[in-house]
C-alpha positions as CSV (number, residue, x, y, z in Angstrom):
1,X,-3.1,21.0,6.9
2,X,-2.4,22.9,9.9
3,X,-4.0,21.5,13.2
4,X,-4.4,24.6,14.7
5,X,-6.3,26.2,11.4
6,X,-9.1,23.9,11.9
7,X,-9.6,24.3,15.3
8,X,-9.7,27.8,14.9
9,X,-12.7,27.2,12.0
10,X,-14.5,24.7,14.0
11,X,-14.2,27.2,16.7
12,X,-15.7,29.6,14.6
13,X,-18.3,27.9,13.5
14,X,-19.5,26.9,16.6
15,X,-19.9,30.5,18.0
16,X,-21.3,31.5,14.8
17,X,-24.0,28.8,15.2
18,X,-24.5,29.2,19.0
19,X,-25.1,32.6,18.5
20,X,-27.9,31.7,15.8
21,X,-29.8,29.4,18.2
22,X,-28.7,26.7,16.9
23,X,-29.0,23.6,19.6
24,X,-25.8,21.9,20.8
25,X,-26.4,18.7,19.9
26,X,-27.4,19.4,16.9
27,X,-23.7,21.3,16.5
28,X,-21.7,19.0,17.6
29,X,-23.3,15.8,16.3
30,X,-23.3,17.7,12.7
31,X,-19.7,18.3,13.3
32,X,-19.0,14.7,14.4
33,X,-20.9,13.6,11.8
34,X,-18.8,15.9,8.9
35,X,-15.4,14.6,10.8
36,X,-16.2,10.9,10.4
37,X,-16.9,11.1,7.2
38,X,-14.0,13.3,6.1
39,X,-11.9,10.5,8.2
40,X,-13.3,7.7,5.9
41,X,-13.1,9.0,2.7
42,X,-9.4,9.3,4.1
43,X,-8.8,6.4,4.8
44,X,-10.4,4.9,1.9
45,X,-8.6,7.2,-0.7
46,X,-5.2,5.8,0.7
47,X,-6.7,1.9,0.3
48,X,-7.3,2.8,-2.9
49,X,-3.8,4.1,-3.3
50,X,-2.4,1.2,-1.8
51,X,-4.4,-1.3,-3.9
52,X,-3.3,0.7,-6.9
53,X,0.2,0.3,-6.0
54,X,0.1,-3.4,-5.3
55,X,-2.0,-3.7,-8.3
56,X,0.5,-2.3,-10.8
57,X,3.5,-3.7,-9.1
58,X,2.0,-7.3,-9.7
59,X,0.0,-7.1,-12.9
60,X,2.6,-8.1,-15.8
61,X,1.5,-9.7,-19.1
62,X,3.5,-10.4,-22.6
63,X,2.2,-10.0,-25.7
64,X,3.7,-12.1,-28.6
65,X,3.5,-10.3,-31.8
66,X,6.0,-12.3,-34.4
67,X,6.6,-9.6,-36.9
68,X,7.3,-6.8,-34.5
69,X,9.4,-9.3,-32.0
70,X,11.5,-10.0,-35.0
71,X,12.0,-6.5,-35.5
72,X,13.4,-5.4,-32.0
73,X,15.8,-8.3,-32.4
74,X,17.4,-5.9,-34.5
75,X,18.0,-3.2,-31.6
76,X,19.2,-6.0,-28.9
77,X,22.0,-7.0,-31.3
């Protein structure tokens, strides 16, 4: 997303608010507050990711199933 878009919504939102009455602190601490936690679902979406990635790479296992192993003996031939 464009940098300058949300500072132009935050922007608005503030004078929108401000001209309601509502206090400052309570503004920008709400604001804080919604920006932290946008932040940290971030950053935890793109753990997960990573831990997905890792996970996946390094997760193998082999099954042994005799009559189908015999078959696709066939196809290495």
């Amino acid at each position: 997303m464009d940098p300058i878009f949300h500072a132009k919504n935050i922007t608005l939102i503030i004078n929108i608010l401000i001209e309601n009455d509502f206090p400052l602190k309570f503004i920008f601490d709400t604001i804080n507050n919604k920006i932290k936690d946008i932040t940290r679902k971030k950053i935890s979406r793109t753990n997960n990711l990573e831990n997905n990635k890792k996970s996946i790479n390094s997760s193998w296992f082999i099954v042994y199933v005799p009559i189908l192993t015999e078959k696709f003996k066939q196809f290495n031939k």
